[in-house]
Every structure is written in structure tokens, then in C-alpha cells.
Short mmCIF file of the C-alpha atoms (twelve columns), coordinates in Angstrom:
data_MODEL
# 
_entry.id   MODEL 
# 
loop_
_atom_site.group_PDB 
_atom_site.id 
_atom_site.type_symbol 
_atom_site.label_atom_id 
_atom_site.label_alt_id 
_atom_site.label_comp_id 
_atom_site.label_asym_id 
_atom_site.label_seq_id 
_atom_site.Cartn_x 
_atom_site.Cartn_y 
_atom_site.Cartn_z 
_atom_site.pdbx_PDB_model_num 
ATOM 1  C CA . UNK A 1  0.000  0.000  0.000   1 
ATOM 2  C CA . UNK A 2  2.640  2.635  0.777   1 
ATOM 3  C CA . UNK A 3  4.730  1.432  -2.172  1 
ATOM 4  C CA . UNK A 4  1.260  2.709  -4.682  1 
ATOM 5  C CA . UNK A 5  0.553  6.008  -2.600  1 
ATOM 6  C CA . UNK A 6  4.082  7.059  -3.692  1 
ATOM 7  C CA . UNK A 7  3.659  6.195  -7.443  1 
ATOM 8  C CA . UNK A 8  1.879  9.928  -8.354  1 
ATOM 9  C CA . UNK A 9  4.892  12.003 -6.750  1 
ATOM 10 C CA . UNK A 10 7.270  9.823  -7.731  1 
ATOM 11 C CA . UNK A 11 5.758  9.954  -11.213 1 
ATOM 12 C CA . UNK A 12 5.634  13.329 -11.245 1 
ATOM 13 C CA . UNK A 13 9.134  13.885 -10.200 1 
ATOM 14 C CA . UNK A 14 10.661 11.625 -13.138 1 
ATOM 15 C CA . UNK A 15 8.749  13.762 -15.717 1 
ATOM 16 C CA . UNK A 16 10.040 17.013 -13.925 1 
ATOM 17 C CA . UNK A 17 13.303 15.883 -13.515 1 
ATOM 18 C CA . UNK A 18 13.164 16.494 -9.948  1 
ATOM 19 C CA . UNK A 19 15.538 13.986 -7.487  1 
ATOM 20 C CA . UNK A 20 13.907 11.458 -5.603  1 
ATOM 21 C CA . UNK A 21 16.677 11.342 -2.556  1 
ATOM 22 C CA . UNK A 22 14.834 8.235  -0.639  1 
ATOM 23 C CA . UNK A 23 14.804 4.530  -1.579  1 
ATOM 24 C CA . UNK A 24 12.881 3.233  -3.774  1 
ATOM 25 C CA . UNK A 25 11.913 -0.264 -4.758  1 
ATOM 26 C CA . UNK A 26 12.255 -3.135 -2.556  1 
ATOM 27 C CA . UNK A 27 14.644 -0.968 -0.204  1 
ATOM 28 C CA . UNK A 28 12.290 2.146  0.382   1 
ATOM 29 C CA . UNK A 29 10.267 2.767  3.030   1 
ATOM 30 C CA . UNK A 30 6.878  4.627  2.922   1 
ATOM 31 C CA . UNK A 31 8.456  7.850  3.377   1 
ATOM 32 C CA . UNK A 32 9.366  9.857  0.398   1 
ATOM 33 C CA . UNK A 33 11.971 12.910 -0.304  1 
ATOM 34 C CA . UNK A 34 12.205 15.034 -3.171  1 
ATOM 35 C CA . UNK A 35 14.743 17.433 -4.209  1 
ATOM 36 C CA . UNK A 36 12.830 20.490 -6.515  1 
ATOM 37 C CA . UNK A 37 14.268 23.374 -7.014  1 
ATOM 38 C CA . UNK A 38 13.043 25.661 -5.339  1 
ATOM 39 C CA . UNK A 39 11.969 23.176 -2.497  1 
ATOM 40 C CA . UNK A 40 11.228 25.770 0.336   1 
ATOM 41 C CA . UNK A 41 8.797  28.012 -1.825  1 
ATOM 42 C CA . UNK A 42 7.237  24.174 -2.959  1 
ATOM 43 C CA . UNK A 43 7.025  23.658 0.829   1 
ATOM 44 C CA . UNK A 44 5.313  26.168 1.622   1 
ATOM 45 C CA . UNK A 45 2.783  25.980 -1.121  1 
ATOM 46 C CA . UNK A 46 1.969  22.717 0.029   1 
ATOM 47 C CA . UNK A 47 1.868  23.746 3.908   1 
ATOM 48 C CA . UNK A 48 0.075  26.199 2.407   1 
ATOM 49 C CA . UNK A 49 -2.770 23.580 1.096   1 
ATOM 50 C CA . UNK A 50 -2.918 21.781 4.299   1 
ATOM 51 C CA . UNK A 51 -0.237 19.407 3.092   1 
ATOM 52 C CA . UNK A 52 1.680  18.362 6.018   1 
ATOM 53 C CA . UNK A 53 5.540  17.712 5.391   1 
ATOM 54 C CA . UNK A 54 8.864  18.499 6.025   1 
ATOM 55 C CA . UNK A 55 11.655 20.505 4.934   1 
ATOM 56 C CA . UNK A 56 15.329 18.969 5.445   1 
ATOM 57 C CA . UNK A 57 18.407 19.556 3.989   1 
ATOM 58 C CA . UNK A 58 16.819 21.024 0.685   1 
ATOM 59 C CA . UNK A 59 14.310 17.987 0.081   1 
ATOM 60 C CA . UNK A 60 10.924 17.924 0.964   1 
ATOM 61 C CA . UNK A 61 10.049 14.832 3.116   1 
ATOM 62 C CA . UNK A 62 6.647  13.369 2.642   1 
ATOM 63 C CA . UNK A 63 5.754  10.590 4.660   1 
ATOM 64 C CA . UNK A 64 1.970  8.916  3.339   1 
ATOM 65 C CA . UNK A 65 0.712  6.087  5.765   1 
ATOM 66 C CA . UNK A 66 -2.021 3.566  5.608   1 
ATOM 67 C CA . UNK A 67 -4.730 6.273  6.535   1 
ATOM 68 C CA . UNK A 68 -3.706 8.066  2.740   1 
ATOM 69 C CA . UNK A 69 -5.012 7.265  -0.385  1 
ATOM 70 C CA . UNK A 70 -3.508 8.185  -3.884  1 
ATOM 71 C CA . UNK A 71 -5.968 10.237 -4.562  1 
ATOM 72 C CA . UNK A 72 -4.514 12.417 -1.410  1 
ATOM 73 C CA . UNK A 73 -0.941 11.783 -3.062  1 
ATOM 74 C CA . UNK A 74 -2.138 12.709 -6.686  1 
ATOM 75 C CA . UNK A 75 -3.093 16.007 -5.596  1 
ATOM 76 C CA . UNK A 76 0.211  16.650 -3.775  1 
ATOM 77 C CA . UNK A 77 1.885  16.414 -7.189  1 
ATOM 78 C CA . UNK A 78 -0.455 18.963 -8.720  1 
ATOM 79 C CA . UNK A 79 0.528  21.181 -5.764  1 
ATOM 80 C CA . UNK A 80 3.870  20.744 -6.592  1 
ATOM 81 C CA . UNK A 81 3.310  20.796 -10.110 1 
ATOM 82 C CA . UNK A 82 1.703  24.490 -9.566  1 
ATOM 83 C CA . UNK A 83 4.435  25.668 -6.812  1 
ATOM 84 C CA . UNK A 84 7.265  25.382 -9.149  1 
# 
């Protein structure tokens, strides 16, 4: 389940070009960090939106759990998509 939530940020991120600094496949966790440009004016956008997250080291930290859907993750990526 937290491999799929992932999939629309992670999705999104390979057609920006944007780093994905976490794990993926059978070595990632749920938690997921992304390097975009920009990343603190993308963090706030998406604190902005109710989007609860992190900021560290220049890569935004999202961290979807079993109480997410994709639907929830899908619109993160048109947040970011919009922030940057």
C-alpha cells in the first residue's frame, strides 16, 4: 500500500526531472523525499494547502501512511506541479 501512494509524486518527479533522494523499490520505506528546485517556496505551497511535510536539507520529506489514499498523493503532485 505505501509502495502505490508514492507512485503519483514519484511519477511526477521523473517527468520534472526532480531527485527522488529516498529509496525506492524493494529498499524504500513509505516515506518519500524530493529534491525540486526551489523546495522551500514548494514547501510552503503545500503547507500552504494543508499538506503536512517536512523541509530537510533542501528535500521535501513526505511521509503517506495507511490512513492516505492516492488520490490524497495525486493532488500533492499537482501542488507541486503548480508551486514550481
Amino acid at each position: 500500500h505505501l509502495r502505490a501512494l508514492r507512485v503519483p509524486v514519484v511519477e511526477w518527479a521523473g517527468r520534472r526531472g526532480i531527485p527522488v533522494t529516498s529509496p525506492l523499490g524493494a529498499n524504500g520505506s513509505g516515506i518519500l523525499c524530493i529534491r525540486p528546485p526551489h523546495a522551500d517556496r514548494a514547501w510552503h505551497a503545500l503547507n500552504d494547502a494543508g499538506v503536512v511535510t517536512s523541509l530537510r536539507e533542501g528535500a521535501i520529506r513526505l511521509s503517506p501512511h495507511l490512513y492516505n489514499t492516492v488520490e490524497e498523493l495525486e493532488r500533492v503532485a499537482g501542488l507541486l506541479d503548480r508551486a514550481l
